[in-house]
C-alpha positions as CSV (number, residue, x, y, z in Angstrom):
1,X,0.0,0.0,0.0
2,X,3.1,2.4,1.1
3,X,4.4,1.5,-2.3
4,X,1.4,2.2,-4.4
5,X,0.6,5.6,-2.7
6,X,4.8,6.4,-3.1
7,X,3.9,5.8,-6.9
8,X,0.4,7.5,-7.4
9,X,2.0,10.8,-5.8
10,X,5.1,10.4,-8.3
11,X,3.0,10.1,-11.4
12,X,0.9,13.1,-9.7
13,X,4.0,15.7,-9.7
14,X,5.4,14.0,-13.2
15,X,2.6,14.1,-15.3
16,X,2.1,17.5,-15.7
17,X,5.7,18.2,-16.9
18,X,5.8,15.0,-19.1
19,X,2.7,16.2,-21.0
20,X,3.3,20.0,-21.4
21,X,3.2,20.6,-25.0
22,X,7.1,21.6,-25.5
23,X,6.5,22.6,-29.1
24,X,4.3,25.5,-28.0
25,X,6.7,26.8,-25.2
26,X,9.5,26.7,-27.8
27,X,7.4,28.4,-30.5
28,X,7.7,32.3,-31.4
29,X,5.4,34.2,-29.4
30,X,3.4,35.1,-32.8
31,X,4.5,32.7,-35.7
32,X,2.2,34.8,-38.1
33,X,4.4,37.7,-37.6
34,X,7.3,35.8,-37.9
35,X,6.3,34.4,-41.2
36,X,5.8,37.4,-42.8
37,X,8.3,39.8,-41.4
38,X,11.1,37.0,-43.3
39,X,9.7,38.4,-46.0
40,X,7.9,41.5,-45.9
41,X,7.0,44.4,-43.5
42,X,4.1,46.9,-44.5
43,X,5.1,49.8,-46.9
44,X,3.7,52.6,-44.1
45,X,4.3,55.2,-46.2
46,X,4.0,53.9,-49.9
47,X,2.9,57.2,-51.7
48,X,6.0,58.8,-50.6
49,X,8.6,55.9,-51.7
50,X,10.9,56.1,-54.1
51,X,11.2,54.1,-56.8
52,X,13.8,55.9,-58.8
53,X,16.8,55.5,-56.3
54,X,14.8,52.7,-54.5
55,X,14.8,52.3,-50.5
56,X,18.8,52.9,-50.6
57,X,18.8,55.8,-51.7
58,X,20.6,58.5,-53.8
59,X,23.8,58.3,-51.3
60,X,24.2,54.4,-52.1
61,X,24.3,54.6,-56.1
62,X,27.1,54.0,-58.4
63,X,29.1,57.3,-60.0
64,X,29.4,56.9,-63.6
65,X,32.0,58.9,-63.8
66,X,34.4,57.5,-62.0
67,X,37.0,54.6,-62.6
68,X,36.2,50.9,-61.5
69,X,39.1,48.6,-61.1
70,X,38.5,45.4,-62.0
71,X,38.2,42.2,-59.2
72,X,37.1,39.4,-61.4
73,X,34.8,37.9,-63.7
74,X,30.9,37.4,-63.0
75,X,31.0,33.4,-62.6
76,X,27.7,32.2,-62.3
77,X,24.5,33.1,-64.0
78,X,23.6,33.3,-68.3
79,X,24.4,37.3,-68.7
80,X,28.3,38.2,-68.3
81,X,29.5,40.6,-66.0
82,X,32.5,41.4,-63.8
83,X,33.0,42.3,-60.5
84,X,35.0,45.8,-60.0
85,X,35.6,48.4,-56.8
86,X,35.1,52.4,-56.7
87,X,37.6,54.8,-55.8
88,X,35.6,54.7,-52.4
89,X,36.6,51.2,-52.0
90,X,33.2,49.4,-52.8
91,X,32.6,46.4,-54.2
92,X,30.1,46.2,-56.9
93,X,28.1,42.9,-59.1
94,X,27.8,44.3,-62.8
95,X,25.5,42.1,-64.8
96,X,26.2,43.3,-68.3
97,X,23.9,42.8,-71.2
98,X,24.3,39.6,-73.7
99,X,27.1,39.9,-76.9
100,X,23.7,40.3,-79.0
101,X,22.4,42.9,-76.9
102,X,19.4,41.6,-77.3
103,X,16.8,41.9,-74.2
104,X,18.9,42.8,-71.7
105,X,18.3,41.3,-67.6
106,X,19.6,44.5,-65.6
107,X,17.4,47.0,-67.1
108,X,14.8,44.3,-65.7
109,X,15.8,43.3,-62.4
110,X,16.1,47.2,-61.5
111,X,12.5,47.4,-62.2
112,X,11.3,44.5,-60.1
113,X,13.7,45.0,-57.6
114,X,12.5,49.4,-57.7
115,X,8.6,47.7,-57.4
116,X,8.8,45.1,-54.5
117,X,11.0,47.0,-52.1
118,X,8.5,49.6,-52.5
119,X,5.7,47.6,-51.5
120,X,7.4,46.2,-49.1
121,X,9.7,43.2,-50.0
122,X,12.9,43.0,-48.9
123,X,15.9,43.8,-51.8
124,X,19.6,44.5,-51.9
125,X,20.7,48.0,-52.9
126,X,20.9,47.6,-56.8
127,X,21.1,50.1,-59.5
128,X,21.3,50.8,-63.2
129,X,24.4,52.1,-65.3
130,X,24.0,52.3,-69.1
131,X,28.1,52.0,-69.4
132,X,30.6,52.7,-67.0
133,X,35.0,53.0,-67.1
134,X,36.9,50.1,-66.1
135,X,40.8,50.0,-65.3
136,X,42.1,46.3,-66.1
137,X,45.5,44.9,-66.7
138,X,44.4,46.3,-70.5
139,X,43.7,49.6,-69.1
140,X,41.3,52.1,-68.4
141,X,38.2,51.8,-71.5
142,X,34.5,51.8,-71.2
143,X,32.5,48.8,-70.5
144,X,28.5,48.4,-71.3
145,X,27.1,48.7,-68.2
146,X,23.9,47.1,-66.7
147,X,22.6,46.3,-63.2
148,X,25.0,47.7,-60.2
149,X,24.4,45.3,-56.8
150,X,26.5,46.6,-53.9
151,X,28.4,44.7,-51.6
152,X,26.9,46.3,-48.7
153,X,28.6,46.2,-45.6
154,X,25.4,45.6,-43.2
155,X,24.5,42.9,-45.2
156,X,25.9,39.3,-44.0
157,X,25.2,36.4,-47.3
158,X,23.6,33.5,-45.4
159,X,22.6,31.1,-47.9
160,X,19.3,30.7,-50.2
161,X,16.0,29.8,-48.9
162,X,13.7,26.8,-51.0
163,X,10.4,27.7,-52.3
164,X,9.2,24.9,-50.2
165,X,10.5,26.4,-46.9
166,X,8.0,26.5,-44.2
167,X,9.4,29.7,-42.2
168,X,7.4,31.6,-45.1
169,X,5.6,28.9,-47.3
170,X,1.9,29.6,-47.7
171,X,1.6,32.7,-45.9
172,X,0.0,36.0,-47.4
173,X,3.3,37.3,-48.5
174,X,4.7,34.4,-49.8
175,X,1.4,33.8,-52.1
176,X,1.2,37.8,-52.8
177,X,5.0,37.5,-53.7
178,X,3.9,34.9,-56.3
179,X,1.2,37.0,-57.8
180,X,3.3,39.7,-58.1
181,X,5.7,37.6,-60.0
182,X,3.5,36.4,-61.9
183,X,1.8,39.7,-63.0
184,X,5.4,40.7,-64.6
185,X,5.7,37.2,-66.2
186,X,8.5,36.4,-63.7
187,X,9.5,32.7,-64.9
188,X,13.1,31.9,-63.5
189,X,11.9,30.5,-60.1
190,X,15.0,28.8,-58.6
191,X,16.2,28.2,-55.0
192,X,19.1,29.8,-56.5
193,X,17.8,32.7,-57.1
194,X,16.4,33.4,-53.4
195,X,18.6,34.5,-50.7
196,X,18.9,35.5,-47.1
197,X,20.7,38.0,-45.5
198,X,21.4,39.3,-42.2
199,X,21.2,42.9,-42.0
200,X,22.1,45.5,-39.5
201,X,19.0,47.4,-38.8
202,X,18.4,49.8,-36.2
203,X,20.7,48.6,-33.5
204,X,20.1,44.4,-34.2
205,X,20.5,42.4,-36.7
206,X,17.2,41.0,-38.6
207,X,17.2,37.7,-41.3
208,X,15.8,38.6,-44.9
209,X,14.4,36.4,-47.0
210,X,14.2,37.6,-50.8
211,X,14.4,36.7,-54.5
212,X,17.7,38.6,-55.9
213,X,18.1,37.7,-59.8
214,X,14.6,39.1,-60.9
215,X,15.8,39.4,-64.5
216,X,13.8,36.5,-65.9
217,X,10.6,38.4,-66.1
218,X,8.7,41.3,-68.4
219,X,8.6,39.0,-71.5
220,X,7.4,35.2,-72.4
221,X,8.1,32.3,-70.2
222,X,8.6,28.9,-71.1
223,X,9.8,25.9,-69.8
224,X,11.7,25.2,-73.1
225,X,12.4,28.8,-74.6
226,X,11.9,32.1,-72.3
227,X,12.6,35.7,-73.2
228,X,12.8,38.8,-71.2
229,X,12.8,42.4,-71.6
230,X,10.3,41.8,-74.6
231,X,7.4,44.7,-75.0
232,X,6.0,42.6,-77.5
233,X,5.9,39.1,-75.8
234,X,5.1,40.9,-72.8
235,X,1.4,41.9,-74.3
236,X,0.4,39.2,-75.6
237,X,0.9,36.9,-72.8
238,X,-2.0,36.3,-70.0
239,X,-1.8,36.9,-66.5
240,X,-5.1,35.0,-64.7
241,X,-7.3,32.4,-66.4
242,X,-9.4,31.9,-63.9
243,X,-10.9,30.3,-60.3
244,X,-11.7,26.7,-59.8
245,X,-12.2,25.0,-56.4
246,X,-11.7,28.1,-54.2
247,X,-8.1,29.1,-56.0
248,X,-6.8,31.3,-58.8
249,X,-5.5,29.4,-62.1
250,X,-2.5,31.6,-63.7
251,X,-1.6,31.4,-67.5
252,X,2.0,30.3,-66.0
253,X,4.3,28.3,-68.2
254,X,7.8,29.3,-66.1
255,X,10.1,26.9,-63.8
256,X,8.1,25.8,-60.3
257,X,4.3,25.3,-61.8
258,X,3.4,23.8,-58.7
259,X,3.8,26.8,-56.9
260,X,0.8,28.2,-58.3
261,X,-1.3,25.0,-58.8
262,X,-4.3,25.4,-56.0
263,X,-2.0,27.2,-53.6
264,X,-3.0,30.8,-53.8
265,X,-7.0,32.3,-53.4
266,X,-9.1,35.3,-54.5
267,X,-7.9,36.9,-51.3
268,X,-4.6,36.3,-51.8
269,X,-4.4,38.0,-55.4
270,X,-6.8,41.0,-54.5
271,X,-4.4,41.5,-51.7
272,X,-1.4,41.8,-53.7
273,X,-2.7,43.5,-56.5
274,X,-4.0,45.8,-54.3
275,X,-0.1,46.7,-53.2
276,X,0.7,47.4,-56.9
277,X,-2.2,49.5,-57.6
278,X,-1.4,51.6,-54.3
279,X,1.8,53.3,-56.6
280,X,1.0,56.0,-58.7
281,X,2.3,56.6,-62.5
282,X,4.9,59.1,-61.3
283,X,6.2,55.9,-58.9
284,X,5.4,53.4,-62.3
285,X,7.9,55.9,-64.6
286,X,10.3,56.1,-61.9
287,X,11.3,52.5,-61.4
288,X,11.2,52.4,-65.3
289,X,13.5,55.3,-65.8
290,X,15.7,53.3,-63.0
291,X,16.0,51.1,-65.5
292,X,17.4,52.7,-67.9
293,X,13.9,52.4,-70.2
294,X,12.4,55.2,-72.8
295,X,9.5,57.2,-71.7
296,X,7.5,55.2,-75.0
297,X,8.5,51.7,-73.8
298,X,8.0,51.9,-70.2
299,X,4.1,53.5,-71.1
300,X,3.8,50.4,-73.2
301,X,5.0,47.9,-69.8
302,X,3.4,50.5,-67.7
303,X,0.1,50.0,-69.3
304,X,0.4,45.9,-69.6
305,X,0.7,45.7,-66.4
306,X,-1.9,48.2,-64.9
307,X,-4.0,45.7,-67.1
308,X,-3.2,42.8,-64.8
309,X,-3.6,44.5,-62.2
310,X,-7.1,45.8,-62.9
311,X,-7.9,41.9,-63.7
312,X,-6.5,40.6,-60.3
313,X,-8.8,43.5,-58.4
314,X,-11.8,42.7,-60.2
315,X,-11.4,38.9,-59.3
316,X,-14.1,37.2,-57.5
317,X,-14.6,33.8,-56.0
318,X,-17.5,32.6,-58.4
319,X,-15.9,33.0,-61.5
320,X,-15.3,30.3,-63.3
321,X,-14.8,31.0,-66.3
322,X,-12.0,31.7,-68.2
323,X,-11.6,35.3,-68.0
324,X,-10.0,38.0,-71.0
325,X,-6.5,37.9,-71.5
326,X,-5.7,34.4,-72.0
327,X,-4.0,33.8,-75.3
């Protein structure tokens, strides 16, 4: 009896600590928050951005007239480019256009890069130079330019993040950040493509999740052939074709189809959409002149995607059929 009573008040005092749910007292105090902030943090003050210099600012950009000395060669990626430093001692990524010349990335990635940060994704400080000088053991001549990315010193490379990773996977920004991409016919979704940094940030340091190498986008995407920086394959493609089973079916033909296969809802696309239309056309001209664009061919991109835009707004659950704009 001693021994059973010596027992019962044991499995009183242990219970209770075997059985508290450990997963809840190790979890974030609000994972929601957590999720998104990796990702995104609200644009506060959005009709006041700007999208010509981009969150970074006038103080960060590239002088082009200055000398760059050359560090080495660009070595991964489809576009060449080279690596060089500024008299200030900073290091810049210069991704140059093809021999061809032919639909340039950089003009590209400045624009995607000038639109998400300004609605609240997370980018790297990156700018656009139509040529710049470069000092090499040939000498000092001028080089095409393209798409400046600064080594920034309060930003720490910590890897790339997976589509698939379920720190962001399925929440609002992560599916908004899909739309998005797929309004500007973003088709090169690769893990390789998404990185994180640690960045210095009012007195601590904060982790960024963010898709870098935007340049696959503003043309026609295909699993076999793609283009980008195309006016003309740009307009004719589609954006939504419309809602089956609760989700949004997207006229999407780039790498990672699954992403958008009965993943992403009404609410999801009228909330990012929603972001985009919130900039104005001064803010739309901006972060095409960033880019390096004409006044006439940004109108034309300008107006292509104000027309996705409008379709993802006017989106409601009970359509189900396909809706204008597929090809």
């Amino acid at each position: 009896m001693m021994r059973a009573g010596v027992a019962l008040l044991v499995s009183l005092l242990v219970v209770p600590v075997v059985h508290r749910p450990m997963a809840a007292a190790l979890a974030p105090a609000n994972p929601d928050t957590v999720r998104s902030n990796a990702l995104w943090e609200p644009p506060k003050d959005l009709a006041h951005r700007d999208l010509f210099y981009g969150p970074w600012g006038a103080r960060l950009k590239p002088d082009p007239q200055v000398v760059y000395t050359f560090v080495g060669r660009k070595s991964t990626g489809t576009n060449p480019g080279v690596v060089v430093r500024d008299p200030q001692g900073r290091e810049w990524h210069v991704k140059q256009p093809p021999k061809s010349g032919n639909h340039p990335e950089g003009p590209v990635e400045v624009v995607l890069s000038r639109v998400l940060s300004a609605i609240g994704y997370y980018q790297p400080p990156v700018y656009y130079l139509p040529s710049f000088i470069m000092k090499d053991r040939k000498g000092t001549h001028q080089e095409p330019g393209g798409r400046f990315r600064l080594h920034e010193a309060s930003m720490r490379e910590a890897g790339n993040w997976s589509w698939d990773d379920p720190l962001v996977k399925g929440s609002r920004p992560y599916n908004g950040l899909l739309v998005i991409l797929a309004a500007f016919n973003s088709w090169d979704l690769k893990q390789s493509n998404n990185s994180i940094y640690d960045v210095q940030r009012n007195g601590r340091t904060e982790r960024w999740y963010m898709v870098r190498d935007l340049g696959g986008a503003l043309g026609d995407e295909g699993r076999l052939r793609s283009t980008r920086n195309d006016i003309g394959k740009f307009e004719s493609r589609g954006f939504i074709d419309g809602v089956s089973g609760g989700y949004v079916e997207f006229d999407y033909d780039g790498k990672r189809p699954d992403l958008y296969r009965r993943k992403i809802t009404v609410a999801d696309v009228r909330w990012a959409t929603g972001l985009l239309a919130g900039l104005d056309d001064r803010q739309w001209r901006d972060a095409f002149r960033a880019g390096g664009y004409s006044a006439d061919l940004s109108d034309r991109f300008i107006r292509k995607i104000k027309t996705n835009i409008l379709q993802g707004q006017q989106l409601t659950a009970d359509q189900r059929a396909m809706l204008q704009g597929k090809r």
